[in-house]
TIRO-189130 format. One record per residue: x, y, z of N, C-alpha, C, O in turn. Coordinates in steps of 0.05 Angstrom, whole numbers, plus 5000, padded with zeros to 4 digits. Layout:
BEGIN
XYZXYZXYZXYZ ...
This chain:
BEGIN
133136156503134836216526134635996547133035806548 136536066562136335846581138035896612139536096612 138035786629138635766656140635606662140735366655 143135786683146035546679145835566715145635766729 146235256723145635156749149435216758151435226744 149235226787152235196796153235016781151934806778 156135036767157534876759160334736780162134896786 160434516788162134446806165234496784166134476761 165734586815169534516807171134616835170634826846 173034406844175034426849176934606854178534626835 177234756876178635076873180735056908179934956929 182335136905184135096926185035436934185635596916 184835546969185235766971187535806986187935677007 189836036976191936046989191636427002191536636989 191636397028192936607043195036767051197336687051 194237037059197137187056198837007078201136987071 198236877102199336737119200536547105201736407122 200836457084201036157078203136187063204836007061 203036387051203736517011206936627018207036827032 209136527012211936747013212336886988212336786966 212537126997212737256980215737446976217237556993 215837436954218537546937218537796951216737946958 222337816953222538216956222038356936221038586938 222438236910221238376882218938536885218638756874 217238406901214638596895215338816906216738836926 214039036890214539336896211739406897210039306882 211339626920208039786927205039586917203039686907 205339306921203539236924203739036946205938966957 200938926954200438676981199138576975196938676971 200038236968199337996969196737956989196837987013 194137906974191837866996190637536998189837377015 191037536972190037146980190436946940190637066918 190336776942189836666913187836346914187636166930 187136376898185136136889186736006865187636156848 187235736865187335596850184635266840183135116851 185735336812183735186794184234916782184134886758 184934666804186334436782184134366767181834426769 185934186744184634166718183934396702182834386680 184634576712183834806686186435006681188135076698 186235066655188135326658186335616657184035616649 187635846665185936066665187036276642189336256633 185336456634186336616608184736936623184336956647 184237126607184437316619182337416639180537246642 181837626653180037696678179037956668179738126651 177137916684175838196675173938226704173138016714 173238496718171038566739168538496735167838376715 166838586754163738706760163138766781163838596798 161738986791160439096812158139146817157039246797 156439116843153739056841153839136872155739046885 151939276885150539236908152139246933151539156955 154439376922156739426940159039136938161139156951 158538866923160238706927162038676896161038696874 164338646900165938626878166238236865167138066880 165538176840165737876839169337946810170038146796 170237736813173037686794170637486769169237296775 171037616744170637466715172237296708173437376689 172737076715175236886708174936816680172736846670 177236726662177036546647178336346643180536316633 176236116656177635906652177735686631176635756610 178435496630178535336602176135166604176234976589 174035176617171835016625169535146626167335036626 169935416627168235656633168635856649170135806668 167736066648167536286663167736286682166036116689 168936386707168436336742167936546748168636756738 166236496770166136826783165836796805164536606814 167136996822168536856850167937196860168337406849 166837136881166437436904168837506922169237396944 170337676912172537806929172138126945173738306952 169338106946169038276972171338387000172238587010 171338067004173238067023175837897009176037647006 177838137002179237976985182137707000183737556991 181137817033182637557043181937327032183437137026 179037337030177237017033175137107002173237267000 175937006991174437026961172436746961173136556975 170636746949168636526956168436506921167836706908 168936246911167236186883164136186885163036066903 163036276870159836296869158936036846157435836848 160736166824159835896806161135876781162836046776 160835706765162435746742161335556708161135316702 160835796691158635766672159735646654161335786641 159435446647160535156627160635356598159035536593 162435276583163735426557165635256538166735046544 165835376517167235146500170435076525171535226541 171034856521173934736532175834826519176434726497 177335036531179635256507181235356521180135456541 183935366519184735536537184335906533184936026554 183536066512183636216507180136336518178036196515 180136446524177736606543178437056551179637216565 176637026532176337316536173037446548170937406536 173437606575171137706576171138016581173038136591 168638136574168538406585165138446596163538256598 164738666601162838766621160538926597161638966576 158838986598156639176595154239156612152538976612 154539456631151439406640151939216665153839246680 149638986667149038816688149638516666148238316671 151338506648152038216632155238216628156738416633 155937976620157937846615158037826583156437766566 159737876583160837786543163237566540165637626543 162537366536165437206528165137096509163037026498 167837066500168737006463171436766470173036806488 171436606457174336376462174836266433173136316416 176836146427177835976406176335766402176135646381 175235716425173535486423171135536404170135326396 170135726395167435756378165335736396165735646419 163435796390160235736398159936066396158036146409 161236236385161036596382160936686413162536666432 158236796410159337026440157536896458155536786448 158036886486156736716507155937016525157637186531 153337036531152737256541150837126567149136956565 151537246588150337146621149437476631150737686628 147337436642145837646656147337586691147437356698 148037726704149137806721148137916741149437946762 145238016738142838136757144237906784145837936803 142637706771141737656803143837516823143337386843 146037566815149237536836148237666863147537896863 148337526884150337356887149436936879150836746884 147436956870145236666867146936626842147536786825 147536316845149336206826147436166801148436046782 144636236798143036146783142936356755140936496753 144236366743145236606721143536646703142036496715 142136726684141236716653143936666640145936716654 144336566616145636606601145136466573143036326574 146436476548146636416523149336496510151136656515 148636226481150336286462148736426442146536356435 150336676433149536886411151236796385153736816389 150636706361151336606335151136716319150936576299 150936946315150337106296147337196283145637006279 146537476276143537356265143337696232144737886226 141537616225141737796199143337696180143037456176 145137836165147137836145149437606154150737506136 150037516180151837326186150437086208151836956224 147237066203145236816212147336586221148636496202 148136466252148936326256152736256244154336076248 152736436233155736466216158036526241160336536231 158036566269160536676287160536466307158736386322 163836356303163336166318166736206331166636366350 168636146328171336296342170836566344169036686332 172836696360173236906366175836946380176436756394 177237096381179837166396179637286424180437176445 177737646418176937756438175837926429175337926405 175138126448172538346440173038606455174838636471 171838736450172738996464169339166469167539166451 169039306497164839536476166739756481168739796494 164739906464165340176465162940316484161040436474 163240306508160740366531159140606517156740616511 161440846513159941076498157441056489155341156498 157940866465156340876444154940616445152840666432 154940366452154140126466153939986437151839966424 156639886430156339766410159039536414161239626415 158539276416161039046424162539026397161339006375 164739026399167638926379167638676371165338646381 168038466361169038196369171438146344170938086320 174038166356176938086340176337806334174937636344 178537806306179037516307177237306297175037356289 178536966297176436816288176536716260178436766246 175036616254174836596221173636726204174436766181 170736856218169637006200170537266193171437416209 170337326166171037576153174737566161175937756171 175837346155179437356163179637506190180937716190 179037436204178437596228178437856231179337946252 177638016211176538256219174838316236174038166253 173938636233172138666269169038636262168238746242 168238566270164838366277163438716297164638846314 161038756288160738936299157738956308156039016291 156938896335154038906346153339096366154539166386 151239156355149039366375147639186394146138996389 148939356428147039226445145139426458143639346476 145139636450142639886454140139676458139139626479 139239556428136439516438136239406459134939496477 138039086461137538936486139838796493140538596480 141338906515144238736509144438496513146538386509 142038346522142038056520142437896497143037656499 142238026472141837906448142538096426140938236413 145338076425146438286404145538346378143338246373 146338466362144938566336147638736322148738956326 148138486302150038546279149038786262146838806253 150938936260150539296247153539226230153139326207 155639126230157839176217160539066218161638926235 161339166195164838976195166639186188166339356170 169139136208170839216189173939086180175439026199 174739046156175638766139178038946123179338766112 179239176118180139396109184039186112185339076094 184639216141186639076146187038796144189438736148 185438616140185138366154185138316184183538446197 185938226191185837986222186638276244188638426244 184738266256185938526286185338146314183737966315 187438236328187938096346186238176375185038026390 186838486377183938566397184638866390186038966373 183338956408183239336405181439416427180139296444 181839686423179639846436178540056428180140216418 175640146428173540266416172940456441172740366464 172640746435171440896450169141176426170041296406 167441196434166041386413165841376387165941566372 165441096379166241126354169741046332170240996308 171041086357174141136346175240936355175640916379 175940686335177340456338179940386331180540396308 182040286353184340286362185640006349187039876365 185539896325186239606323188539506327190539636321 188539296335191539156335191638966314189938796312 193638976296193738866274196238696282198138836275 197038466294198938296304201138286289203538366293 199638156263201338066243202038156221203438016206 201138416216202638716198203938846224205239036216 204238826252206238966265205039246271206739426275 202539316273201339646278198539656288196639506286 198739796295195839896310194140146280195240316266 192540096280190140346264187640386280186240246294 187740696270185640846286183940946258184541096239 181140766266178540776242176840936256176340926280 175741126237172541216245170441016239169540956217 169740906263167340746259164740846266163040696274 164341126262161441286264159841156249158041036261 160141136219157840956201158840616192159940536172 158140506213158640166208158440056184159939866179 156940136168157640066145159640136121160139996101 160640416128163640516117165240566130166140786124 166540446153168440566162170840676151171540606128 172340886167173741046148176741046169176741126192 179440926152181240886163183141166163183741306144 183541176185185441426184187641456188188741666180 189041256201192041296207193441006216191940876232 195940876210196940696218199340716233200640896222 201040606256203240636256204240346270202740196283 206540316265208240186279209240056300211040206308 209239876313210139936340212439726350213439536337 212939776368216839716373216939426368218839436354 216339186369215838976366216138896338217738756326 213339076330211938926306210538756312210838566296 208938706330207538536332205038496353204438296365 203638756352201038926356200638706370201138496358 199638706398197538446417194938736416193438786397 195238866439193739006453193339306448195339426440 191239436450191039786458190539816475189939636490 190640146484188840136510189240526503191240646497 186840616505186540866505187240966531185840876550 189341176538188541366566186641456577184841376562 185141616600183541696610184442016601182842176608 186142096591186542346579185642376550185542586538 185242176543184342116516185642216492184142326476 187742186488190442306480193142166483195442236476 192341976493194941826495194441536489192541416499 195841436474194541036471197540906480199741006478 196740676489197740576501198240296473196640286455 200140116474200739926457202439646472204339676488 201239386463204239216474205139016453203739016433 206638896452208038746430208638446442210738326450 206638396441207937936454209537856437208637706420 212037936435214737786432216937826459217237996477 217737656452220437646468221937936463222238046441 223038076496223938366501222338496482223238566460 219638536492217938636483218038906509218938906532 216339156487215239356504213239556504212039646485 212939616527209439706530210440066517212440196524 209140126504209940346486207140596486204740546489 208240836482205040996488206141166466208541146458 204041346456203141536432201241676433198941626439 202341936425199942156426198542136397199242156374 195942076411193242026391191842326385190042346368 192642496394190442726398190042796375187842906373 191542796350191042856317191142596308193342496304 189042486305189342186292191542196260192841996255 191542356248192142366226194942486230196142576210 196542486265199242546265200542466284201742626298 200442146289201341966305204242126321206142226309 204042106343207242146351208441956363206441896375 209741826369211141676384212841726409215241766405 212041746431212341866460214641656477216741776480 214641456484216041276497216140996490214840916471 217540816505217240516512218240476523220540576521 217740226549219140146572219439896570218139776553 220739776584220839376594219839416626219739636636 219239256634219439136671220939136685221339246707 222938876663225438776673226938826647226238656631 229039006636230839016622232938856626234438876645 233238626599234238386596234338216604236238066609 231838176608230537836620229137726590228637486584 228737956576226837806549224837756557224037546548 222937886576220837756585219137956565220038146552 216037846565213637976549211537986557210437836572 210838236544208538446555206338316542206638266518 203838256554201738166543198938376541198538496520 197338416563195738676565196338846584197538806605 195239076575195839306588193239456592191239426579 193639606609190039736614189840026633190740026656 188740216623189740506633188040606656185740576649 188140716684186840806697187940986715189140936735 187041286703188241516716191241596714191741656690 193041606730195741716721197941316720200341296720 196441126719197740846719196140736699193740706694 198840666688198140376670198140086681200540016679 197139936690196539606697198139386679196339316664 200739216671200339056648201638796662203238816681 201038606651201238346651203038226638202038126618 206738156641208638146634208437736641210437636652 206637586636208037356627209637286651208537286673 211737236650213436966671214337266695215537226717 213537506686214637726705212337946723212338166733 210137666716206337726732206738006719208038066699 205138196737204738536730205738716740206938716761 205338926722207439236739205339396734203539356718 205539576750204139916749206240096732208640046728 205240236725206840556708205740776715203340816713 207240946722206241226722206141336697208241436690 203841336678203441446650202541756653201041816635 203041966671202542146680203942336663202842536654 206742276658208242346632208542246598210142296580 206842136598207141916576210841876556212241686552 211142136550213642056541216142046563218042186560 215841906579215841886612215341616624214741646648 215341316615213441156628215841066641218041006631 215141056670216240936698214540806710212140836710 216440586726214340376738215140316760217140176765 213040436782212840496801211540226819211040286843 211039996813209939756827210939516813211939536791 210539296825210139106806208838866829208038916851 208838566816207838326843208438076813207338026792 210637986826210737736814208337556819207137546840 207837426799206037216807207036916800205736716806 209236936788209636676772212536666785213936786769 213936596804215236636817217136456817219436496825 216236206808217935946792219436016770221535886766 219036166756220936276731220736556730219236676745 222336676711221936976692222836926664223436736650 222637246662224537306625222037126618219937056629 224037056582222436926566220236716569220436526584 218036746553215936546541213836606555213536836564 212136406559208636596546207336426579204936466581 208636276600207136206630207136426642208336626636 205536366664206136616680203036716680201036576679 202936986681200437276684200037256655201737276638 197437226652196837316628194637606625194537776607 192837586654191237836644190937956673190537806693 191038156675189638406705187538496692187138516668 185438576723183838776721183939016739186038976752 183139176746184339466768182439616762183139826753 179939576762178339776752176539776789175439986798 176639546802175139476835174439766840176039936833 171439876857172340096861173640046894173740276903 174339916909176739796926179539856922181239876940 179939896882181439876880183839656886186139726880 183539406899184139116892184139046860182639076841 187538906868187638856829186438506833186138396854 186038406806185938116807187838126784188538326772 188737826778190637716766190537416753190137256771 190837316728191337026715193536896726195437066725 194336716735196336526723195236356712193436236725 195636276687195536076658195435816681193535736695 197235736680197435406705200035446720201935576712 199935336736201935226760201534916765199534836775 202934806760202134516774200334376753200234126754 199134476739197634346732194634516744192534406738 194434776761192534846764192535206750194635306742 190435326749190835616740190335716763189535576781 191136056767191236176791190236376793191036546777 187636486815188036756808188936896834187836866856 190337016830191337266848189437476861187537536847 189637586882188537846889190537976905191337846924 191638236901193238356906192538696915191538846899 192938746932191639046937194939226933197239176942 193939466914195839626895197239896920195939936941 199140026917199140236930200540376902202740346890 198140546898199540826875201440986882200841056905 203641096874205041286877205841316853206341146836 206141636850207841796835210341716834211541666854 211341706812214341696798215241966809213942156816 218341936809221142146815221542116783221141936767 222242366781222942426739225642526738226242646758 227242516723230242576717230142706688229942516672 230142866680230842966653232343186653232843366669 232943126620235043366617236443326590235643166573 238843496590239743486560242843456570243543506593 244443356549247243296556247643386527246743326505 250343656539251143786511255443766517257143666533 255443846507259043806497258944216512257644416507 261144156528260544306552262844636536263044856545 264544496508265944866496265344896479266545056464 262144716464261744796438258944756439257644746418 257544716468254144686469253544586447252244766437 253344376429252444176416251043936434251743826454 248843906418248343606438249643436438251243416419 249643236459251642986451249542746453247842756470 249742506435248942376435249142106460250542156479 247941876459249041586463250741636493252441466500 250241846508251541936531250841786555248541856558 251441646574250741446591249341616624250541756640 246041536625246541696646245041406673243241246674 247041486687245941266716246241336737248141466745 243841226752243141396775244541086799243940846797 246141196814247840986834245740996849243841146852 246640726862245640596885242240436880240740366899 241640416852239240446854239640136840241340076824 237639976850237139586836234539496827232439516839 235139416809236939436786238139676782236839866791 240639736770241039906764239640136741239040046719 239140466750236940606730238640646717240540716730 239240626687240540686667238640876642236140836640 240241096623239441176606240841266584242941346594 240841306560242641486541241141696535238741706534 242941876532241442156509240842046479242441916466 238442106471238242146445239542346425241542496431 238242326399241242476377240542776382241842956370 238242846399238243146410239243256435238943466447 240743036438242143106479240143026498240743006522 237242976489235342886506235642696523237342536517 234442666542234642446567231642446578230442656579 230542196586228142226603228641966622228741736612 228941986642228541626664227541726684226741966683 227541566712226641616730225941366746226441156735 225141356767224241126783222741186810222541416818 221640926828219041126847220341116870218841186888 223341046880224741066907224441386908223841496886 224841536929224941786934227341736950227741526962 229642016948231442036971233442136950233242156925 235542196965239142296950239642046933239041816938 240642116917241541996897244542016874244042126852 247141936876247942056861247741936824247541696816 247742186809247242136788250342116769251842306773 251441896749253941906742253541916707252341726696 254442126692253342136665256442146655258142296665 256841966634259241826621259441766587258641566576 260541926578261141876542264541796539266441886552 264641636519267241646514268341896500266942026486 270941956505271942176494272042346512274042486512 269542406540269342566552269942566581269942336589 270342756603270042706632268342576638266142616628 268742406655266142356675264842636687266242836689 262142646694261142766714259142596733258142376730 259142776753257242576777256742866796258443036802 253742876804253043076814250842866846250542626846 250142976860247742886875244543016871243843246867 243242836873239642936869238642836887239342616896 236242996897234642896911232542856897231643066887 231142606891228542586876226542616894227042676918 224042576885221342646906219842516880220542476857 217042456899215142316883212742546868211542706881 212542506838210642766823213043006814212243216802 215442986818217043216823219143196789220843016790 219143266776221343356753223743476752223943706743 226443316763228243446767229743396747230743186739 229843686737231743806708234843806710236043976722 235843576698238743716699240143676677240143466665 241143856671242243916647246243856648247543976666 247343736636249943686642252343736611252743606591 253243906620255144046597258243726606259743726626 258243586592260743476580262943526580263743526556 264943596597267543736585268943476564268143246563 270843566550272943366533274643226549274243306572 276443066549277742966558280243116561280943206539 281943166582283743336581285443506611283543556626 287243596622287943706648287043996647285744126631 288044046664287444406668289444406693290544226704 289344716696290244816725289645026731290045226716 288845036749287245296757289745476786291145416805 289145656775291845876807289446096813287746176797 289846186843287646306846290046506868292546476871 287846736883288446856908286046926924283947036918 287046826948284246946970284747136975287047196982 282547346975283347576990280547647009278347537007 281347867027279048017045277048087018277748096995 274948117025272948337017272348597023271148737006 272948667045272948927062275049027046274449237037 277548927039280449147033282049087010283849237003 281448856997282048706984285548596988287148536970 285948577020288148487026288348157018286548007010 290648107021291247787016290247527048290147567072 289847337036288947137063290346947068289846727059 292347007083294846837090293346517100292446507123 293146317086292746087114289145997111287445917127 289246057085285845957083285645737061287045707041 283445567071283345297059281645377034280145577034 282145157007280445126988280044976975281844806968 277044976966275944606962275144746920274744966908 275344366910273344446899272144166892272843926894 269144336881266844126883265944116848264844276834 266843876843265443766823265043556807263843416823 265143386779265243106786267042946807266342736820 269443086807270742986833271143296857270543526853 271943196876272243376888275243406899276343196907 276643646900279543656909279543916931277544056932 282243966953282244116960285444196954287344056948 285444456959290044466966290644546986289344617006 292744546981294244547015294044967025294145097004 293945087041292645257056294845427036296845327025 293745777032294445937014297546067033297646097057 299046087020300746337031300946647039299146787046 303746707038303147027044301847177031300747377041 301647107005300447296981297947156974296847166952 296846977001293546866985293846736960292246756942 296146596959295546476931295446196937296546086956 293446046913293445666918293445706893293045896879 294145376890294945276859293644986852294944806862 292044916841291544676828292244496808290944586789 293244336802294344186774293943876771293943706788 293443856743292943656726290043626739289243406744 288443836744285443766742283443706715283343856695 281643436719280443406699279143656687278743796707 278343796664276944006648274643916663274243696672 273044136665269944176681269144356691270644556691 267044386701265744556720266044586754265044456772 266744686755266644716790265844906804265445126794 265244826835264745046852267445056870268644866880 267945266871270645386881269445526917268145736920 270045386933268545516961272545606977274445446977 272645836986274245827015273845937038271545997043 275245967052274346067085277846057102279745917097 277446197118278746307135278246267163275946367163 278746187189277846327213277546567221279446717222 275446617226274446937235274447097210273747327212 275246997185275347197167272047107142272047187119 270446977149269346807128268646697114269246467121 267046687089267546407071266746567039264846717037 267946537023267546546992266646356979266846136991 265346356948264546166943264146286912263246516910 264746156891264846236867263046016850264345846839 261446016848259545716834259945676806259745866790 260245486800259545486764261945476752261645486727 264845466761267045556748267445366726267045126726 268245516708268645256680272045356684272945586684 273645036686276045096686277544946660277944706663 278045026644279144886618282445076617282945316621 283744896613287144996602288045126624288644986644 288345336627290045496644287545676652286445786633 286345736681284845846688286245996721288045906735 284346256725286146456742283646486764281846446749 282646526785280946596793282246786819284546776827 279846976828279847086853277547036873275346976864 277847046897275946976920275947026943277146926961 273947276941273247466965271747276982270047106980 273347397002271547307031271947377049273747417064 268447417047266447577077265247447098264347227105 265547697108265447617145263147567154263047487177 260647597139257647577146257847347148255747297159 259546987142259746807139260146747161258846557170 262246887179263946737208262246607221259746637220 263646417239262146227247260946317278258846257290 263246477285262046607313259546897313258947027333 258446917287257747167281255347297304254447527306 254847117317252347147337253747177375252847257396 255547087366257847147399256947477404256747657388 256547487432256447787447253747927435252848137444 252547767411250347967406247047907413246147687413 245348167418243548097437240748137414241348267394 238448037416237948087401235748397387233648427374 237948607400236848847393238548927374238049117359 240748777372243048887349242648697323243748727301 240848517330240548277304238248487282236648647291 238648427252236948447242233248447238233048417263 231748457234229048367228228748077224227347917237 230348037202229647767190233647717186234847857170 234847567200237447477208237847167206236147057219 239946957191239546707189242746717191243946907181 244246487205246546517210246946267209245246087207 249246227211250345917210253645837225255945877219 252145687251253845717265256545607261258445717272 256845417246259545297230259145237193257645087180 261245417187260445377155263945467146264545697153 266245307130264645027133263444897148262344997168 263444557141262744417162262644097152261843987131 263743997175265043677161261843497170261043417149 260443447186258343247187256043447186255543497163 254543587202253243767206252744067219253544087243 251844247211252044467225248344537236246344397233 248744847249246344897271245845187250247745337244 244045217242242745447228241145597248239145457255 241345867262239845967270238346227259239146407243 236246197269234446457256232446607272230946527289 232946867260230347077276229047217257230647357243 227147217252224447357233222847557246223247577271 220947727233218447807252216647617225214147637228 217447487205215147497186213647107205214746887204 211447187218210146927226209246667206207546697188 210246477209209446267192211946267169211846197146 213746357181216946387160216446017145214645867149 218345987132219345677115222645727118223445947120 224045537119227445557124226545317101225145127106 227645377082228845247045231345147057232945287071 231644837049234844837040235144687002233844506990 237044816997237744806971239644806949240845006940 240044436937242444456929244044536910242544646895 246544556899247544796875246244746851247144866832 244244596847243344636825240144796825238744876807 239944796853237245076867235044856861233244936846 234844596869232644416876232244336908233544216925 230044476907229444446940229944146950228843966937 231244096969231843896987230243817018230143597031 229044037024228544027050226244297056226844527049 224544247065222644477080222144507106220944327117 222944707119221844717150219844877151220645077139 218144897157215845107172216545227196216145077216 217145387200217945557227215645597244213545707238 216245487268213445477286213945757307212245867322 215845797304217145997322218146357310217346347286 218746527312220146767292222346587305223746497288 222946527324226746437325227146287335225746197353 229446207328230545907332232445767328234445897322 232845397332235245367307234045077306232444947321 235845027280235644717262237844667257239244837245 239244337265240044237264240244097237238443937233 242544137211242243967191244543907177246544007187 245143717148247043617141248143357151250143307138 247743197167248942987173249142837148251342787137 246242747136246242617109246942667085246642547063 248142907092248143057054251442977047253342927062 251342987023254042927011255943187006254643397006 258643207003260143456997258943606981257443526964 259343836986258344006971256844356969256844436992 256144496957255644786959252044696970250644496968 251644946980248144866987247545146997249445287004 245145246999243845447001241845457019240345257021 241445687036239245597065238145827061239246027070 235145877043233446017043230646117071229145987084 231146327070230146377091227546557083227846807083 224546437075222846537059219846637079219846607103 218246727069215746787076213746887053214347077039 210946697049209746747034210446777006209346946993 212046616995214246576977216346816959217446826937 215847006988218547196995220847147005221047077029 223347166989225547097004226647327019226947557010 227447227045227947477062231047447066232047667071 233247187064235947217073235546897049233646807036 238446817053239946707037242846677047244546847047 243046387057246146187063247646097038246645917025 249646197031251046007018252645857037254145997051 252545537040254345287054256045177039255645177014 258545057053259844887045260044557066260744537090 259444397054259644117077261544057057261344067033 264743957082267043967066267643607072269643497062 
């Protein structure tokens, strides 16, 4: 063994003051970067000690390790001489360092105790037993902390199969127990308990081996992945979900339920940037987010919270000179800080490598699902277009060959959603997404085709006729007709086939509302309307004649916004508002039994509902129209 003195090098530091930064980046902040001329950097990895956090660099010269405590001002400590390579992989066990490169010399292992003193232990480990001095490349490595046994991918030995050492006795000085050679060449993987995750690059699949007895391991399952061209694993923290990426060009980060090894499912796959061709390099799981390192498009976060579900809720360019295709740019993150500060590779800039420090803000994904069926014969429909407006890039999705739909994105707010097949109507409805929230919508298709719908208003009290009352209707598009006659009759024609809400109203007489109407060919309707609606309903009255629990609405319709008033005895009431598809929009807490709220300015046309609840008792119920 031996002792590695500060190694000089050359490192240049850039501040958030200094640094412009792209609108691209989404929920993360730029905190500072170090650059490395003369070297390029390859992937990163943590350590924590004594309350200070140091960045594992890899650089093509050696290892760096740099204190980002204070991740404004990161301080290099030192940097441990290593084969000259660009390829550098490290990971953690314990209070040491593990690194493996293309360069050979096998595994380079540094004791880490006495950080923050640039004065390290370290060594090259070569193999000893059954493979005496025999390991000398390596790709990368993975431990299985569980069970404290190091991986090492790749290389020449055994066609780069997996190299397998026990660091139980002493992790300073590993101890070869096993191989496994079954597939040929794994590129890297990950090991937890025993249960190893391989990436097989160049057969295109990941396999999950029982490696309980190192000397037989026992293969259990292979599959596929969207690429074909296995880089990375990464097990969930649910332990049930694996994560996969594919380094090709329009490559994607893809997840699978592991929970029956012996019955792979296939759950999702996403891009970053859809049609840039850019590629996913590693990926790395912590809690409800995935971390990955997209090459010329730096990294994104995912909310893997759904797995067949992956939305990406962050990102931070780092490579800002280019995107899309080819292999510059981010090559590796770490996010494990308990700061929670990410670090980051750039390969070179300039001729120097970079590392990033970036502080993350998590949020929950907004979810959109649902099924799209053929709206007079409930069949699913396939290849059906669903896009959510206003949103940039634009969110795009199709149904699958079961009517299925899953997208989503992490903006919160109204949204309209526009779902489009050939052959069929348009539809377009409004949503409000929210963050953690699953909003289901399901959308029946009409065919392509007119209709006409004839209706009559009448009283509800007598079922007389309503001379002179307006009527809307609400649905992919919205129409109204011209005011009813003597006999309450209106007429609609050449309306697209669909669904609608049919609302009318009267002065002093008011408002009806028929929801849900499916109008195909020749359709007839009727539409009572009651007076509990009028807009003056609270004129002359005191409140000994009001109800217990009473919610009124002082203009309904209503073209920009209306005044909801209310009286309860139930204390700590909630006033719900809620739109025709009964997804809450809005919560008030009632500080008062009575009162009023001002609302609707923002909302789009349409039917809506003003629940008037306690203790998740509903005590009254608005049906609105904003015309």
């Amino acid at each position: 063994m031996q002792f590695r003195s500060a190694f000089a090098t050359l490192f240049l530091l850039t501040t958030l003051a200094t640094l412009p930064l792209g609108a691209q980046n989404v929920n993360t902040t730029f905190r500072s970067k170090l650059s490395f001329p003369g070297q390029t950097l390859a992937n990163v990895w943590g350590y924590e000690t004594r309350g200070k956090e140091y960045a594992l660099v890899g650089g093509s010269l050696g290892m760096i390790i740099v204190d980002i405590t204070n991740p404004d001002t990161p301080q290099q400590i030192v940097q441990i001489p290593g084969p000259n390579n660009l390829w550098k992989e490290i990971k953690t066990y314990k209070n040491y360092a593990y690194i493996v490169s293309e360069g050979g010399q096998g595994i380079q292992v540094v004791n880490l105790s006495d950080l923050p003193s640039p004065n390290l232990q370290s060594h090259f480990y070569k193999g000893d037993g059954a493979i005496l001095n025999q390991l000398n490349t390596i790709h990368a490595l993975h431990i299985d902390e569980t069970k404290g046994f190091l991986y090492a991918w790749g290389g020449g030995l055994f066609n780069g199969g997996a190299k397998i050492f026990d660091l139980n006795p002493d992790p300073y000085n590993p101890v070869y127990v096993g191989k496994y050679t079954q597939l040929g060449y794994i590129h890297d993987g990950y090991v937890d308990n025993d249960t190893m995750y391989s990436g097989h690059i160049y057969d295109g699949q990941f396999a999950i081996v029982n490696m309980a007895n190192k000397s037989a391991p026992e293969l259990i399952n292979t599959q596929t992945t969207p690429n074909a061209f296995t880089h990375n694993t990464w097990l969930c923290d649910d332990r049930k979900t694996l994560l996969t990426t594919d380094e090709r060009s329009n490559s994607f980060l893809a997840s699978y339920d592991v929970s029956d090894p012996t019955d792979i499912k296939f759950l999702d796959k996403m891009q970053t940037t859809p049609g840039s061709n850019s590629i996913v390099h590693n990926t790395y799981a912590m809690r409800n987010w995935a971390i990955s390192s997209w090459y010329k498009d730096g990294f994104n976060i995912v909310d893997i919270t759904r797995p067949a579900n992956l939305i990406q809720v962050g990102n931070h360019d780092t490579y800002p000179s280019g995107s899309g295709d080819g292999f510059d740019g981010c090559w590796g993150v770490y996010p494990y800080f308990p700061s929670g500060n990410i670090i980051a590779s750039n390969i070179s800039v300039g001729g120097a490598g970079e590392l990033w420090i970036i502080t993350p803000n998590y949020v929950r994904a907004c979810y959109l699902e649902g099924k799209i069926t053929n709206a007079l014969t409930g069949l699913a429909l396939a290849n059906a277009q669903i896009q959510v407006l206003g949103t940039s890039p634009l969110l795009q999705e199709v149904s699958a060959n079961n009517g299925l739909y899953k997208t989503g994105q992490q903006a919160e707010g109204y949204f309209t959603v526009r779902v489009t097949k050939s052959g069929y109507q348009d539809f377009e409805t409004s949503v409000y997404l929210q963050r953690g929230e699953v909003i289901e919508l399901n959308v029946p298709l009409y065919p392509n085709g007119l209709a006409t719908l004839n209706g009559t208003v009448i009283k509800h009290d007598d079922g007389q006729p309503v001379e002179g009352a307006n009527v809307w209707l609400f649905g992919s598009q919205n129409f109204s007709a011209p005011p009813t006659d003597i006999n309450g009759a209106f007429s609609f024609s050449n309306l697209p086939q669909g669904t609608y809400d049919i609302a009318a109203s009267a002065p002093n007489l008011g408002l009806g509302i028929l929801p849900g109407q499916a109008i195909v060919g020749a359709t007839n309707v009727t539409i009572e309307l009651f007076s509990t609606h009028r807009r003056d309903a609270v004129i002359g009255l005191d409140a000994q004649q009001l109800l217990a629990n009473t919610l009124i609405v002082k203009q309904n319709p209503f073209d920009s916004e209306t005044r909801l008033e209310y009286i309860t005895e139930a204390a700590g009431a909630s006033l719900l508002l809620l739109n025709n598809l009964g997804h809450v929009l809005e919560t008030q807490i009632l500080a008062n039994t009575e009162g009023q709220l001002q609302f609707g300015l923002d909302l789009p046309k349409g039917i809506y509902f003003a629940v008037l609840q306690h203790q998740g008792k509903t005590l009254e119920v608005k049906k609105l129209v904003k015309n």
